[in-house]
C-alpha positions in Angstrom: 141.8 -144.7 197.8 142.0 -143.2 194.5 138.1 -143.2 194.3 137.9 -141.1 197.7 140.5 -139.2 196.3 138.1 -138.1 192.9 135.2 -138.1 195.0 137.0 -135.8 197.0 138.6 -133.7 194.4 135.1 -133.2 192.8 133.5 -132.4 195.8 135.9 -128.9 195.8 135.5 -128.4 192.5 132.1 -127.7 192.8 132.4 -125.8 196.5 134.9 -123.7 194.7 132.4 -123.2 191.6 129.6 -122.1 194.1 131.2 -119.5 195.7 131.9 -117.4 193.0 129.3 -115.3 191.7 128.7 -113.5 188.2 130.8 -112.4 186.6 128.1 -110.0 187.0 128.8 -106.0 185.1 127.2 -103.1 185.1 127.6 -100.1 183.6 128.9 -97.3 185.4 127.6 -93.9 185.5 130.8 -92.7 184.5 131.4 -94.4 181.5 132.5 -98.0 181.1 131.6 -101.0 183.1 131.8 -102.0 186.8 132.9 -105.6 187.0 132.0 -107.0 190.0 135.3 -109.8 189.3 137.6 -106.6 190.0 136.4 -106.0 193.2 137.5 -110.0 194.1 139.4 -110.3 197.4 137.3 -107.0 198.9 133.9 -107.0 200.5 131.5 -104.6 198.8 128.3 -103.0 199.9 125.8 -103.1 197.1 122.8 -100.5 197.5 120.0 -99.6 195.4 119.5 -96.3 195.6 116.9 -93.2 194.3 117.6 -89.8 194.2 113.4 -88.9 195.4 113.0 -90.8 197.9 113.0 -90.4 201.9 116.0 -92.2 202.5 118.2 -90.6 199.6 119.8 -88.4 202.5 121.7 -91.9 203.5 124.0 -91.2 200.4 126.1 -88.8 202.8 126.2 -91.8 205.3 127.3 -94.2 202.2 130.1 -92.0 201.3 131.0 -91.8 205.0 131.6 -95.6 205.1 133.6 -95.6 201.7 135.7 -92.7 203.3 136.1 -94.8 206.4 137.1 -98.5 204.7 138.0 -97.7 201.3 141.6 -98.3 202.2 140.7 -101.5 204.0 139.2 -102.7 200.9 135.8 -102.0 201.2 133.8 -100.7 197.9 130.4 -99.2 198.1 128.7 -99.6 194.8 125.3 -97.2 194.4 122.9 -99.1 191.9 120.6 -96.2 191.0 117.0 -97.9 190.0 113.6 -96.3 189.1 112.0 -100.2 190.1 110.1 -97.9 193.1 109.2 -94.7 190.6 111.3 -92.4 192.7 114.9 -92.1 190.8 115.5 -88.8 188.4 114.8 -89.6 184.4 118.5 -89.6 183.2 121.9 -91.0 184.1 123.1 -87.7 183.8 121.0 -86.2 185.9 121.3 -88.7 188.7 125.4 -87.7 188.9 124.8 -84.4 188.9 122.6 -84.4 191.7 124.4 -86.7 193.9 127.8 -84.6 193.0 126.1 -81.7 193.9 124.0 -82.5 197.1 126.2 -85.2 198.3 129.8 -85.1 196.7 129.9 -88.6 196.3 133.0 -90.4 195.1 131.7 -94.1 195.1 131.5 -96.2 192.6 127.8 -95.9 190.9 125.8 -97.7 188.0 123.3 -96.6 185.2 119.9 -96.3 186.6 119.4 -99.9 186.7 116.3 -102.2 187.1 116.6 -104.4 190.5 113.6 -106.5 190.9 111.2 -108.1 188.5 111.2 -109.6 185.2 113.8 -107.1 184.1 116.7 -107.5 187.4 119.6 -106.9 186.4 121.4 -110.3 186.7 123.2 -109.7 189.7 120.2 -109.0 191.1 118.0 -112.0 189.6 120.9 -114.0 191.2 120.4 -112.4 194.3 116.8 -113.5 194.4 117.1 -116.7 193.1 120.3 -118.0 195.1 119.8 -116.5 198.4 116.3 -115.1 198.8 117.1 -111.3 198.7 115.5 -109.2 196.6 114.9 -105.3 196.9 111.4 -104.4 198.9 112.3 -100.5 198.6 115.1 -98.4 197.7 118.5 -98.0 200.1 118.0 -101.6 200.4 122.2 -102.6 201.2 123.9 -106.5 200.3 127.1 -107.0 201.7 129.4 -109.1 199.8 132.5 -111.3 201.2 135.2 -111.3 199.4 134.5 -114.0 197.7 131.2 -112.0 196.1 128.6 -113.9 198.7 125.7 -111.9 200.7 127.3 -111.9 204.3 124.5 -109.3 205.5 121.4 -107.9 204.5 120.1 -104.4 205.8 117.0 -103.5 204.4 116.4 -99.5 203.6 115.5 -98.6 207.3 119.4 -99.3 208.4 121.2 -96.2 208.5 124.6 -96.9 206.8 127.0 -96.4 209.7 124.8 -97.9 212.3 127.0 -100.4 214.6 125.3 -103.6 212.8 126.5 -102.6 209.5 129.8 -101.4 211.0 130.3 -104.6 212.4 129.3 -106.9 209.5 131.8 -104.6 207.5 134.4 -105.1 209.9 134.1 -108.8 209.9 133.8 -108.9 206.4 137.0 -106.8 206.7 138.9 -109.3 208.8 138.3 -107.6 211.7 
């Protein structure tokens, strides 16, 4: 019995070692650093975004679901990237122009590189654990609360759309 019982006690310890991801930082557009750790216990909606590109106008959608579920837990987190050549040259500039043309509130990163050699390592993690890596820009990973991809919506999703507002809902707990 006490070998079933190590065996066992083993097995959870490495279950319990698998789900948690990171700790994976990045650093914010604001100042500081976003630790993905402090979002624990919420799901989050990770998107790569670009402020050039034909889906950029989905930020408004974005900051329509963070207005929506933010006090059900939910965080959106925008990770601005230039991987796609279409984000503006400068942090600085990237939060001026989403301030300006879409008043957003969300959490955001640095411009931040998402695919390639040079992926951020959330999102080398991404790729390597679960198969998802960034084909465009606006391409959205939802997390459990545990930090595991639940969903996957590539940039053609409109955030808002009844998939996404049901994987967010059962990511919410109903």
């Amino acid at each position: 019995m006490p070998r079933r019982l190590a065996a066992l006690a083993a097995a959870l310890v490495m279950i319990g070692s698998a789900a948690l991801a990171g700790p994976f930082r990045f650093d914010s557009i604001d100042g500081g650093t976003l630790d993905l750790d402090a979002y624990r216990g919420k799901p989050v909606l990770v998107v790569n975004t670009a402020s050039q590109c034909g889906f950029t106008p989905q930020y408004e959608g974005l900051q329509a679901l963070y207005e929506t579920y933010r006090d059900r837990g939910l965080v959106v987190l925008a990770v601005p990237s230039d991987d796609f050549n279409q984000e503006l040259a400068t942090d600085a500039a990237v939060k001026d122009f989403c301030a300006v043309n879409f008043g957003l509130t969300l959490p955001m990163t640095t411009i931040t590189h998402v695919r390639g050699a040079q992926a951020h390592p959330f999102y080398a993690w991404l790729a390597s654990e679960h198969g998802i890596a960034p084909t465009w820009n606006f391409n959205k990973v939802l997390l459990d609360a545990e930090g595991q991809p639940v969903a996957y919506f590539p940039s053609s999703t409109r955030p808002g759309s009844a998939p996404m507002r049901r994987a967010i809902e059962a990511a919410l707990g109903g």
